[in-house]
C-alpha positions in Angstrom: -9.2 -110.8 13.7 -8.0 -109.0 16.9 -6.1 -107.0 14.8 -8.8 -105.9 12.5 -10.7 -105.1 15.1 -8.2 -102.6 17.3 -7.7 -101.5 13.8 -10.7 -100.1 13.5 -12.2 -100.1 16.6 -15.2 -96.6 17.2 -15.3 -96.4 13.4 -18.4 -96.4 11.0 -19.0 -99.0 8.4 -18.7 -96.0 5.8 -15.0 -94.5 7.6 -13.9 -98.6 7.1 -15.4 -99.1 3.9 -13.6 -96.0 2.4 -10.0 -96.1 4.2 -8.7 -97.6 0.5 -9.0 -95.9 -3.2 -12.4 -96.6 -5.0 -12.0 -99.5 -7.3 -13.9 -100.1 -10.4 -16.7 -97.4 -8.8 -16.9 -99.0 -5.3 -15.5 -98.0 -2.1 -11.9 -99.3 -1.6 -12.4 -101.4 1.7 -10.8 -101.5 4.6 -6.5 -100.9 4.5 -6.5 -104.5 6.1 -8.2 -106.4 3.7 -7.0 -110.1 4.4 -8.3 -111.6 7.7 -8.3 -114.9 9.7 -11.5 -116.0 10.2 -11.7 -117.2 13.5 -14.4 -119.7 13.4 -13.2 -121.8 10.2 -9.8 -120.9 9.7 -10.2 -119.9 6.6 -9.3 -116.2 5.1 -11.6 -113.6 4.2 -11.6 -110.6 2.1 -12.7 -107.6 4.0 -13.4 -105.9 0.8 -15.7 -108.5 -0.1 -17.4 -108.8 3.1 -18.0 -105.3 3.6 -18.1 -103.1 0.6 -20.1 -106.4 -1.2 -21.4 -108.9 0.8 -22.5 -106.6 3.7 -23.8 -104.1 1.4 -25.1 -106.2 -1.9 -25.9 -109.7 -0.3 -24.8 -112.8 -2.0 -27.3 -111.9 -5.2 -25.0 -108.7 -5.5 -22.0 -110.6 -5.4 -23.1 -113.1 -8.2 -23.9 -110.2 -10.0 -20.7 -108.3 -10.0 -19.0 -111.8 -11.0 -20.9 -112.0 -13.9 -19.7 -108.9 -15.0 -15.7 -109.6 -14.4 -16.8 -112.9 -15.7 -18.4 -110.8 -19.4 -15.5 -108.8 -19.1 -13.0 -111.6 -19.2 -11.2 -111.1 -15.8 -9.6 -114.0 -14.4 -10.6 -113.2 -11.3 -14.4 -114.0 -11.9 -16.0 -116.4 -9.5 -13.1 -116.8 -7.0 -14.0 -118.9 -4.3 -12.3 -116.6 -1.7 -14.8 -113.8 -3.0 -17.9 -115.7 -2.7 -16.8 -117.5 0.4 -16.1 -113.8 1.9 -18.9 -111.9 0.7 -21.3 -114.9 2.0 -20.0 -113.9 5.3 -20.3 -110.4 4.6 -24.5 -111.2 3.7 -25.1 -113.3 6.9 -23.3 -110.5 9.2 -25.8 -107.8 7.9 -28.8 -110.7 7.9 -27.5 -111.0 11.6 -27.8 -107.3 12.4 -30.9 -106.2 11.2 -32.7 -109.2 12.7 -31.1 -108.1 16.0 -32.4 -104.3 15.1 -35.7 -105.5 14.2 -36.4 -107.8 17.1 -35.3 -104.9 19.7 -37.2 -102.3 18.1 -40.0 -104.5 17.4 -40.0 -102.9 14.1 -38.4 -103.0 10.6 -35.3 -101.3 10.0 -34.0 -100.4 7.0 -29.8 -99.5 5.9 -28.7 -101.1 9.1 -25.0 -99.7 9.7 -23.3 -100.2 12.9 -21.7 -97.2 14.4 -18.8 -99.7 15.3 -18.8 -102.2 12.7 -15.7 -103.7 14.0 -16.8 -104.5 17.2 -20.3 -105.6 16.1 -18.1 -108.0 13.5 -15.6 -109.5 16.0 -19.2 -110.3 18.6 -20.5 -111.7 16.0 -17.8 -114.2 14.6 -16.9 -115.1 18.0 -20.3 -116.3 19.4 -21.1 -119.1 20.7 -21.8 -121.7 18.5 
């Protein structure tokens, strides 16, 4: 995670989001795609949690596995994917009802200006 983040640290969800080739129409992700998650030990899919969880919500995900799933890809419905782009939902859930509670207003397309930062806070809060 530290790693990640000193990877990408002052960067824009959008620099991150497009630092790999576009991949069936959707921006590549971030070049360090596979990252210890600090609070379950488990390993998520920066692709997943950014370019589709953070940006589609979990209802976009299921969507876009329905499609690999009608197009016969093997990869349809991976755990890891869900798992990551659930993380990738509740991070951008997080952030706009931070935004909208200190603006006292609703917000709408929430992007950090340092999305890596904002990410490491988040995962490492207190529980």
């Amino acid at each position: 995670m530290e790693q990640f983040l000193e990877s990408n640290r002052g960067k824009s969800y959008d620099e991150i989001i497009n630092q790999s080739r576009v991949r069936n129409g959707l921006p590549g992700g971030p070049e360090m795609r596979m990252v210890w998650n600090p609070r379950d030990g488990n390993i998520m899919d920066m692709r997943h949690v950014m370019v589709v969880g953070y940006q589609y919500g979990r209802i976009g995900g299921y969507i876009f596995e329905v499609g690999q799933l009608v197009r016969g890809l093997a990869q349809a419905f991976n755990g890891q994917d869900l798992y990551s782009n659930a993380i990738g939902d509740d991070f951008n859930s997080y952030l706009f009802s931070k935004v909208q509670s200190d603006l006292g207003r609703p917000l709408t397309n929430w992007k950090s200006t340092d999305w890596s930062k904002d990410f490491y806070d988040w995962m490492n809060r207190p529980n």
